[in-house]
One Martini backbone bead per residue (centre of mass of N, CA, C, O) as a GRO file, in nm:
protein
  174
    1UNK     BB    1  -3.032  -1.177  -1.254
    2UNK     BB    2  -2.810  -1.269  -1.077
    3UNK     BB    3  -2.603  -1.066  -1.224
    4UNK     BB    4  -2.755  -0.771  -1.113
    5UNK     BB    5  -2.748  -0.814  -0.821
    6UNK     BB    6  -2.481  -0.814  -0.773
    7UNK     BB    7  -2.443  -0.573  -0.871
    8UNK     BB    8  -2.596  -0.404  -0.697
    9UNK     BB    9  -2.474  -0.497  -0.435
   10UNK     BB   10  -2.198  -0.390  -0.491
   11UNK     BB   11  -2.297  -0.096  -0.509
   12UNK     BB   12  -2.388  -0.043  -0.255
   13UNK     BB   13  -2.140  -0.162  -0.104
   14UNK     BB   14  -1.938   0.049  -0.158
   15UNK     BB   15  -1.987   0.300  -0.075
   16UNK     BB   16  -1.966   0.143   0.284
   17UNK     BB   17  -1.657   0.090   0.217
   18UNK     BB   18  -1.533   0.340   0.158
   19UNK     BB   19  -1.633   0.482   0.414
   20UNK     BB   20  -1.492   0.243   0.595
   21UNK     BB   21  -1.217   0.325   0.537
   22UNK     BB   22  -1.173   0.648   0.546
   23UNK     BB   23  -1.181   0.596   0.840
   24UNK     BB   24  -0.972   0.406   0.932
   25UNK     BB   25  -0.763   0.635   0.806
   26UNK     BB   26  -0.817   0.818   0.960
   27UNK     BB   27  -0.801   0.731   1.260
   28UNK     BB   28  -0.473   0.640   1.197
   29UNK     BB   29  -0.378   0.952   1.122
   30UNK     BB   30  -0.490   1.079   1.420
   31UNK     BB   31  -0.287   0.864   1.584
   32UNK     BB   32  -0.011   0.927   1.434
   33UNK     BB   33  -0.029   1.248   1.492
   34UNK     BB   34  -0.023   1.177   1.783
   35UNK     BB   35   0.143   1.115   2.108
   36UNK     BB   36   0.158   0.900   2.441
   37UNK     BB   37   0.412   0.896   2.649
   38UNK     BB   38   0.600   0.700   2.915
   39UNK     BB   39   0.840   0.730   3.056
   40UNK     BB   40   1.045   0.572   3.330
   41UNK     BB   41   1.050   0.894   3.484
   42UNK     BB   42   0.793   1.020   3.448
   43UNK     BB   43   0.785   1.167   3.100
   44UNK     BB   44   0.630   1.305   2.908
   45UNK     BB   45   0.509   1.251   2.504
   46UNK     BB   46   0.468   1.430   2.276
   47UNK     BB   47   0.452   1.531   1.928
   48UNK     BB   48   0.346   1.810   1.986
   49UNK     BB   49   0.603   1.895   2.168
   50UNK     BB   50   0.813   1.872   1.921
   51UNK     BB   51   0.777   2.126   1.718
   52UNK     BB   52   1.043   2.149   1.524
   53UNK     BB   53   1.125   1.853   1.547
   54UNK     BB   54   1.248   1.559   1.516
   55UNK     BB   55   1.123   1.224   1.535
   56UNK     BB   56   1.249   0.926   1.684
   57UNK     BB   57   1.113   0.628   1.672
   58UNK     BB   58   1.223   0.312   1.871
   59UNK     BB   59   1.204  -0.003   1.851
   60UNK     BB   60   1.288  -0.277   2.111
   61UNK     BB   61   1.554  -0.522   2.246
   62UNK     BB   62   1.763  -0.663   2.505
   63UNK     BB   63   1.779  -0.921   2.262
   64UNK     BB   64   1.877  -0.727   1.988
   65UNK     BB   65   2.129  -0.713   1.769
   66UNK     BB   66   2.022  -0.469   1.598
   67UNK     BB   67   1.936  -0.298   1.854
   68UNK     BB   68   2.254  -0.301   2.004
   69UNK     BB   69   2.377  -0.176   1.702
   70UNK     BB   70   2.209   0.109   1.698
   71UNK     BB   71   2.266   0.287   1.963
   72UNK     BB   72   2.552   0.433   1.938
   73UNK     BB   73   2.354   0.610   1.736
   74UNK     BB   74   2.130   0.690   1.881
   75UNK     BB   75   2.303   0.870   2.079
   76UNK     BB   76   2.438   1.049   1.899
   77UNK     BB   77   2.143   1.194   1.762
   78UNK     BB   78   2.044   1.273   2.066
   79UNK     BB   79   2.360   1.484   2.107
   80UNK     BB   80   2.314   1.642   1.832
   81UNK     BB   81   2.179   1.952   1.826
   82UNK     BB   82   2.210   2.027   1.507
   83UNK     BB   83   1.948   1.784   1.425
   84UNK     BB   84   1.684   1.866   1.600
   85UNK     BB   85   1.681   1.556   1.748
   86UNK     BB   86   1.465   1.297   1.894
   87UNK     BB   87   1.497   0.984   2.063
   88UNK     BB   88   1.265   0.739   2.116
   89UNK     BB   89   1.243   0.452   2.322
   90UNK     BB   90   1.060   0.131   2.266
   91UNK     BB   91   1.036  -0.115   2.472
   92UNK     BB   92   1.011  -0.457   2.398
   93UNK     BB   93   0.995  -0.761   2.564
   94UNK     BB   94   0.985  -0.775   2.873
   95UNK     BB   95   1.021  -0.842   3.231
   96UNK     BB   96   1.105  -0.582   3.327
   97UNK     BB   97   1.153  -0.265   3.386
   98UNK     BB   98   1.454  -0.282   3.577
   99UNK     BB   99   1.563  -0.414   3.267
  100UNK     BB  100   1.611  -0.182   3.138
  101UNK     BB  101   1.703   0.019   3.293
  102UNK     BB  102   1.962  -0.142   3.332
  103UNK     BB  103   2.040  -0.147   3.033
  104UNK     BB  104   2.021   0.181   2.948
  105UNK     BB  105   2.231   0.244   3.150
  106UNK     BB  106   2.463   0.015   3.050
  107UNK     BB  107   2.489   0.229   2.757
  108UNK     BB  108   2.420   0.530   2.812
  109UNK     BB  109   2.133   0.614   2.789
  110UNK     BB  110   1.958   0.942   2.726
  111UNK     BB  111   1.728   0.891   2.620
  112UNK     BB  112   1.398   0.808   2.616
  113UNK     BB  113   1.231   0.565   2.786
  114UNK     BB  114   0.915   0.351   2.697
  115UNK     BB  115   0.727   0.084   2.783
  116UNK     BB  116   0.620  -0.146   2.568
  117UNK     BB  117   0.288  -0.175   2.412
  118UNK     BB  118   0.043  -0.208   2.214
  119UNK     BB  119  -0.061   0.082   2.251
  120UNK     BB  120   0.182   0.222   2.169
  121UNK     BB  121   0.204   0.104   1.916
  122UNK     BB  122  -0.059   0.199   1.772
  123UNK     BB  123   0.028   0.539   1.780
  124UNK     BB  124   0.267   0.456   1.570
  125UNK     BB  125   0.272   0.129   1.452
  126UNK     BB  126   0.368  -0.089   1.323
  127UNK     BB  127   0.585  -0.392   1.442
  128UNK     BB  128   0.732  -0.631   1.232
  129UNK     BB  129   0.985  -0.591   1.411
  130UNK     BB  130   1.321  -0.580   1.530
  131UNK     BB  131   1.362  -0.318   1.454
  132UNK     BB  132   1.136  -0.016   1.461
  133UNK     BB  133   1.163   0.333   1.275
  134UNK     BB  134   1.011   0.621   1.315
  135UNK     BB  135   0.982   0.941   1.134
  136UNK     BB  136   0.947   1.267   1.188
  137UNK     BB  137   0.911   1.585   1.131
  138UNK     BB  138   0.858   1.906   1.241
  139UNK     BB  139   0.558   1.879   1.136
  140UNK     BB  140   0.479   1.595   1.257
  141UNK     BB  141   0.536   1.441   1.008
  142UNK     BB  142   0.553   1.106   0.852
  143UNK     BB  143   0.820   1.024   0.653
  144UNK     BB  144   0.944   0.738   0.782
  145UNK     BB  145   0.994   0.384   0.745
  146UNK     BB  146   1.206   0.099   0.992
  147UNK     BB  147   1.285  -0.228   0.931
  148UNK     BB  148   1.546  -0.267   1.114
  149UNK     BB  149   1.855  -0.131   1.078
  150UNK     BB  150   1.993   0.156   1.141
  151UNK     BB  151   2.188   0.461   1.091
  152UNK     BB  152   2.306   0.766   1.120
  153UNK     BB  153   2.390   0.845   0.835
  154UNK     BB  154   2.096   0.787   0.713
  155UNK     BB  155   1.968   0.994   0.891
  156UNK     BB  156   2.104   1.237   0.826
  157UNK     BB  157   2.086   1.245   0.494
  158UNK     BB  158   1.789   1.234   0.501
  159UNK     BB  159   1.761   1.514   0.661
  160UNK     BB  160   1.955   1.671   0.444
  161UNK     BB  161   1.779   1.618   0.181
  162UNK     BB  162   1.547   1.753   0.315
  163UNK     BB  163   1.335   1.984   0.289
  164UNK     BB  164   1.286   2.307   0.382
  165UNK     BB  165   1.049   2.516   0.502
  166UNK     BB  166   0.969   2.800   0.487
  167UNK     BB  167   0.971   3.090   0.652
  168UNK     BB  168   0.781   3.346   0.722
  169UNK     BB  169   0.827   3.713   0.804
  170UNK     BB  170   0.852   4.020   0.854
  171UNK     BB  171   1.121   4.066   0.726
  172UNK     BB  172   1.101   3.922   0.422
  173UNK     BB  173   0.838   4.117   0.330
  174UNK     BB  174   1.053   4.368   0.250
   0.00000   0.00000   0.00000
């Protein structure tokens, strides 16, 4: 009897455990679907913005090494405009505003920065340690995620390994 109750207990509990994970990853997917951030010029930025472009976010920290060794890889990859890419750089860990942009302007970085918060952090995922890097297509799906040192090569290599979606035009159909 004990053990048809637990199996009863059990079928019952599946339906309505099923249905809250599929929220939570829906609601978490619909959350890294577009994000809203501003950068440190107050300057915003969504995902939707960038349609068509890929989209790189970096978390870092002024004070982690292999974050400001990956950094002139990224001001690189941000000034490349053949490969369609923008950096958007998401600073972790700060004292202060202007402990950022006084180190981000004193490596010459180019790409827009954003004071990160655990909010920030929400909408695009977790940050398990420092650097971590989110790649987005340029339709905007999430498609690479790394914790540790990124380098421009590997996100080059990456990008052009992709297969891009065919666009159909009307001189196409013809």
């Amino acid at each position: 009897m004990v053990k048809m109750m637990q199996t009863l207990q059990s079928v019952r509990f599946y339906p309505m455990w099923l249905a809250g994970l599929l929220l939570v990853l829906a609601s978490s997917w619909v959350l890294a679907s577009d994000f809203k951030m501003t950068d440190t010029n107050g300057k915003p930025h969504t995902l939707s913005g960038y349609k068509g472009k890929w989209v790189l976010v970096n978390f870092w920290a002024t004070w982690c090494p292999p974050c400001l060794e990956e950094i002139p890889d990224l001001i690189a990859l941000h000034e490349n405009k053949k490969n369609n890419l923008v950096v958007i750089g998401v600073a972790m860990d700060y004292r202060n505003a202007q402990q950022v942009t006084d180190f981000a302007e004193g490596l010459l970085v180019e790409y827009p920065i954003v004071l990160g918060t655990a909010q920030v952090a929400r909408q695009i995922g977790p940050v398990e340690g420092l650097p971590t890097t989110y790649l987005y297509n340029p339709e905007g799906k999430l498609v690479a995620h790394q914790v540790g040192l990124i380098t421009r090569a590997a996100v080059e290599s990456y990008i052009a390994s992709t297969p891009t979606r065919p666009t159909s035009s009307p001189a196409s159909k013809k």
